[in-house]
C-alpha positions as CSV (number, residue, x, y, z in Angstrom):
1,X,0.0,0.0,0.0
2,X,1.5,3.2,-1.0
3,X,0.8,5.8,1.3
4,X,0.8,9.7,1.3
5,X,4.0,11.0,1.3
6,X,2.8,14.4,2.5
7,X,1.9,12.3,5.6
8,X,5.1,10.6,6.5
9,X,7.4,13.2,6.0
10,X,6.3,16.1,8.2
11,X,9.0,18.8,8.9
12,X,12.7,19.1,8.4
13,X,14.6,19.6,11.5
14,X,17.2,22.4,11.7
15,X,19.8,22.3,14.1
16,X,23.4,22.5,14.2
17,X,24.1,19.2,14.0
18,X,21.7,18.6,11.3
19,X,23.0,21.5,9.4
20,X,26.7,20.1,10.0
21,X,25.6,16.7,8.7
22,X,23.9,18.2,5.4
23,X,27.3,20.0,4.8
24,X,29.7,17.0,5.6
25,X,27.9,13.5,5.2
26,X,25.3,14.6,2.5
27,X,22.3,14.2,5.3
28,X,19.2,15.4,6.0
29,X,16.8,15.3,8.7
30,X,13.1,15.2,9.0
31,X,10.3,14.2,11.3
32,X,8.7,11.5,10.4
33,X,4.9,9.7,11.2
34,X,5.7,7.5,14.4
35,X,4.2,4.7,12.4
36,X,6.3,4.9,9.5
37,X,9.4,2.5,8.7
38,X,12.2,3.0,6.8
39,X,11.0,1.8,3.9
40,X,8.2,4.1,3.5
41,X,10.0,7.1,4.5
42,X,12.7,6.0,1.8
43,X,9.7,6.1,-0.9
44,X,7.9,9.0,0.3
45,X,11.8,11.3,0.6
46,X,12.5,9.9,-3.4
47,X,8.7,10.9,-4.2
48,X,8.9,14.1,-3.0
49,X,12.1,15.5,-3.7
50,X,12.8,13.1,-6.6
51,X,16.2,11.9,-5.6
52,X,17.9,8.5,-5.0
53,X,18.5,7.7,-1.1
54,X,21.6,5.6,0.0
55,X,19.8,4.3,3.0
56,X,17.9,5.9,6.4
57,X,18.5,5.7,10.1
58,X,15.5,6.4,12.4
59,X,15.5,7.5,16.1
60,X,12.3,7.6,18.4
61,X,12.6,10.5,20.6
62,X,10.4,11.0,23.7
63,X,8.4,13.9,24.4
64,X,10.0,16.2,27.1
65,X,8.3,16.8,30.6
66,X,7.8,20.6,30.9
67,X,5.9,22.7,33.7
68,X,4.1,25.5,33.7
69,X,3.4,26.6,37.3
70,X,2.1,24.1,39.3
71,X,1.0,22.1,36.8
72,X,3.6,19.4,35.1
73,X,2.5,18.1,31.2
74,X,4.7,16.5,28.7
75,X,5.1,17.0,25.1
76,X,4.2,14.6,22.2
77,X,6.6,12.1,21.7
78,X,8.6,11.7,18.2
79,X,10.2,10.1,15.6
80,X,12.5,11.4,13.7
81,X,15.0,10.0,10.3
82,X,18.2,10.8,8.7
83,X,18.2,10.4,5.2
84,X,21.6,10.0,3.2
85,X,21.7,10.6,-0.2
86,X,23.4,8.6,-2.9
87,X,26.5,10.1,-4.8
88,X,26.0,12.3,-7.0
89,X,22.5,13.4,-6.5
90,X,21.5,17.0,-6.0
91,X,21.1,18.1,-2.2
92,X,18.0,18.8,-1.0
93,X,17.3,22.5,-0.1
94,X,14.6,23.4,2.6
95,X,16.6,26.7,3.8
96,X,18.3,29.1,1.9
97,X,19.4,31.7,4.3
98,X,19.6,30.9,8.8
């Protein structure tokens, strides 16, 4: 079944080590649906951006416990995928200027 790509791929993330790993290991970062594998967020990356992917590592983060006064909630917990790109293909570009 060949799902949404829209819906597995949700948001780049943009940090330093992120940006550090675009630049050096040709790497990019997004979160990603909780339910997806690696196999569909392959697909859905070469769908959208319409690129060849050398192969994609996943992490499950967990949701932070914050406060706000006296009361104490917790943020939603996470998934997010680094995506290498094969050799010779073009990089993708979600920023142009931080």
């Amino acid at each position: 079944m060949i799902k949404d790509p829209y819906k597995i791929i949700l948001r780049p993330v943009i940090t330093e080590k992120s940006t550090w790993l675009k630049d050096a290991n040709r790497e990019v970062c997004f979160e990603v649906d909780k339910r997806a594998n690696k196999v569909e967020i392959k697909q859905a990356v070469e769908r959208l951006f319409k690129i060849k992917v050398e192969r994609v590592r996943v992490q499950n983060k967990r949701g932070k416990v914050r406060r706000v006064g006296r009361t104490e909630g917790r943020r939603k917990d996470w998934k997010k995928a680094y995506v290498k790109l094969k050799e010779g293909e073009k990089m993708i570009e979600y920023f142009e200027a931080v």
